[in-house]
N, C-alpha and C positions, 0 to 999 in steps of 0.2 A: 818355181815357175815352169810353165810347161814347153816342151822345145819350140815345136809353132810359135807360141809367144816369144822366146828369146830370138828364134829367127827374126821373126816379124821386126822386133824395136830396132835389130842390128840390119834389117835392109832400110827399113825407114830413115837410121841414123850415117845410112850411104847414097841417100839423094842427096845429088849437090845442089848449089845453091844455083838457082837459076833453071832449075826444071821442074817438074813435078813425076810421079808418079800414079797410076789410079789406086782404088781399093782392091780390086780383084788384082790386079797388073802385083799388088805388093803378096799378095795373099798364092796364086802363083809361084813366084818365084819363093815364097816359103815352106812351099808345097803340097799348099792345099787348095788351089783353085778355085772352091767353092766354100771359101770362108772368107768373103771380101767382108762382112759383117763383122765376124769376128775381128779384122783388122780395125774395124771403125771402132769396138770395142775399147782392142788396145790402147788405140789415139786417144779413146775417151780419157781409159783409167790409168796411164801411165805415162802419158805427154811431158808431165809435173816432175815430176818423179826422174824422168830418162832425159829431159830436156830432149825430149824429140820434135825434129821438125814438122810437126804436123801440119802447116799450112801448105807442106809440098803434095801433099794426098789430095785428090778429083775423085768425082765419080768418074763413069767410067766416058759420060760424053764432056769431060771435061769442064765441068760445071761444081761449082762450089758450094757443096753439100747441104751446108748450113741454113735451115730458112728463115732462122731469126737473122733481121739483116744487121743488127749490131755485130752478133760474130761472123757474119759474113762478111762485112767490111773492115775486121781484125785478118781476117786471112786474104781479103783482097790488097789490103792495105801492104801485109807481110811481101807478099809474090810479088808484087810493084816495086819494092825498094828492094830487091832481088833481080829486078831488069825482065821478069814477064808480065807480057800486055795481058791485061782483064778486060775482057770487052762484056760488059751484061754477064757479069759473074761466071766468064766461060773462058776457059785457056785451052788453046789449039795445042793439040798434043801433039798433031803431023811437026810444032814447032819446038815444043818444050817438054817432051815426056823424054825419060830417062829410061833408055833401051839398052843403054850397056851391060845392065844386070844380070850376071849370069844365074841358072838357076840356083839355091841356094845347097843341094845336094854337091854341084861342082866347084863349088867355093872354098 
C-alpha cells in the first residue's frame, strides 16, 4: 500500500463521530492537497475492508457527494444518528468539520 493511502485510511479512521471531514480537507492533511479524488478513491476501494467511516467525508461545500439518492440517504441517514443536521444533503462545516487534525507530517 502506498503511504498517501495508509495516511489517508488512518486520518479518515480519526474523525470522530459527530463531524465530518471534506475530501480535499482529508487529502491535505495527508499531504497531498490535490488528491481530494484520490481520497474518494480510497473510500471507494477500501471502506469494506478498513471499516472506514466513510459517511464522515463532504465535498468540499459540504454537500453529500453521492447522486444516486439510495446511497445518498445511507450517508445521510449515517450522520443523523451521529447527531449532524442534513439539511438538502448539505452539513454546515462552520458546525461539524473536524479541524483539529494536525497535519499528517506532525503526527
Amino acid at each position: 500500500m502506498r503511504p498517501f493511502t495508509e495516511r489517508t485510511i488512518t486520518i479518515i479512521k480519526q474523525i470522530p463521530e459527530g463531524h465530518v471531514m471534506t475530501y480535499g480537507q482529508v487529502a491535505r492533511t495527508a499531504g497531498n492537497p490535490r488528491a481530494a479524488r484520490q481520497v474518494s478513491r480510497v473510500l471507494h476501494s477500501m471502506s469494506s475492508k478498513h471499516q472506514l467511516p466513510w459517511h464522515r467525508v463532504v465535498n468540499a461545500q459540504g454537500r453529500i457527494a453521492f447522486q444516486d439518492e439510495d446511497r445518498a440517504a445511507v450517508q445521510r441517514n449515517l450522520l443523523q444518528q451521529e447527531g449532524v443536521v442534513v439539511l438538502h444533503n448539505k452539513v454546515s462545516l462552520e458546525t461539524y468539520q473536524y479541524t483539529n487534525h494536525e497535519p499528517y507530517e506532525s503526527i
